[in-house]
N, C-alpha and C positions, 0 to 999 in steps of 0.2 A: 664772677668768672675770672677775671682779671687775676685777681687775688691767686686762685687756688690755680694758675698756670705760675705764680711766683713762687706758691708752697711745693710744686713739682718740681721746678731746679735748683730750690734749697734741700729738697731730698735728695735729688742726685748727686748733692755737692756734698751732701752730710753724711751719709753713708759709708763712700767710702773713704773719705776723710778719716771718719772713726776707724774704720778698719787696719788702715793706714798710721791710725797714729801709732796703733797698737802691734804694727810689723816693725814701726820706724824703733821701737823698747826691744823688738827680742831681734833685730839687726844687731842693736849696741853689745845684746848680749852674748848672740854668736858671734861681734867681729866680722860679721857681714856687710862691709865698707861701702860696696857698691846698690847693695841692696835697699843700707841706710842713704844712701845721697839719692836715690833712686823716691824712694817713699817719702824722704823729705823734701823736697824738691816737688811731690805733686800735691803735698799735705799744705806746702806753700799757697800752692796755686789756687787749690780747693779753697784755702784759707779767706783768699782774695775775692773770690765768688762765692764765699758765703758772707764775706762782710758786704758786698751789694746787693745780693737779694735776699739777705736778712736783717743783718743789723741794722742795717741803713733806714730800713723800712717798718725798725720799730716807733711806735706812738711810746716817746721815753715821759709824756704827761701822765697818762696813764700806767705807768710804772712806779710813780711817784706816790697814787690814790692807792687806797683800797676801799673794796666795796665793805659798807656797813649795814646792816640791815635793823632799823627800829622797829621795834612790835608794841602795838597797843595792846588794852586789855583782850583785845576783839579781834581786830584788824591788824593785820601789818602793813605797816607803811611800806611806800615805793624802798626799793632798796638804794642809799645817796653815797657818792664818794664822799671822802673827808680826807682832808690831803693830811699824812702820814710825815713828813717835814718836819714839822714842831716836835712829834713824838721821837724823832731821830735822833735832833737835838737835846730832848732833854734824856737820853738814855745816853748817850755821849759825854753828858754833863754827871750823871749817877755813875759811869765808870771811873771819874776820875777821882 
């Protein structure tokens, strides 16, 4: 329950943020000075309250995994993370 009163004020902050950033592009383009400080200035603010009731409250461990699923001939096994790090590395190492 917890949770899904924090996924509600990251909506409210995300919405119109997006909305927003997208008046704060055609401000630039009509030269609508006031309009642009106006929408940039709340695109800040939103910016600020989505970095605490979002970002902040990502699990960045689990960003790191990804789920792998092993199958038997038969059965599949539980589905395991396998942490994704190593394979980063050496795809990093193959651009160079």
């Amino acid at each position: 329950m917890k949770d899904s009163i924090w996924d509600l004020i990251t909506l409210a902050a995300a919405l119109p943020s997006q909305y927003l950033l997208y008046i704060v592009w055609m401000a630039i383009v009509m030269q609508a000075w006031i309009v642009f400080g106006v929408s940039s200035t709340i695109v800040v603010v939103l910016s600020v309250v989505l970095y605490f009731t979002w970002l902040r409250r990502l699990n960045y461990q689990s960003l790191n995994k990804r789920q792998v699923e092993y199958k038997d001939e038969d059965e599949s096994m539980p589905v395991e993370l396998e942490d994704v790090t190593a394979d980063t590395e050496t795809m990093v190492e193959d651009q160079k």
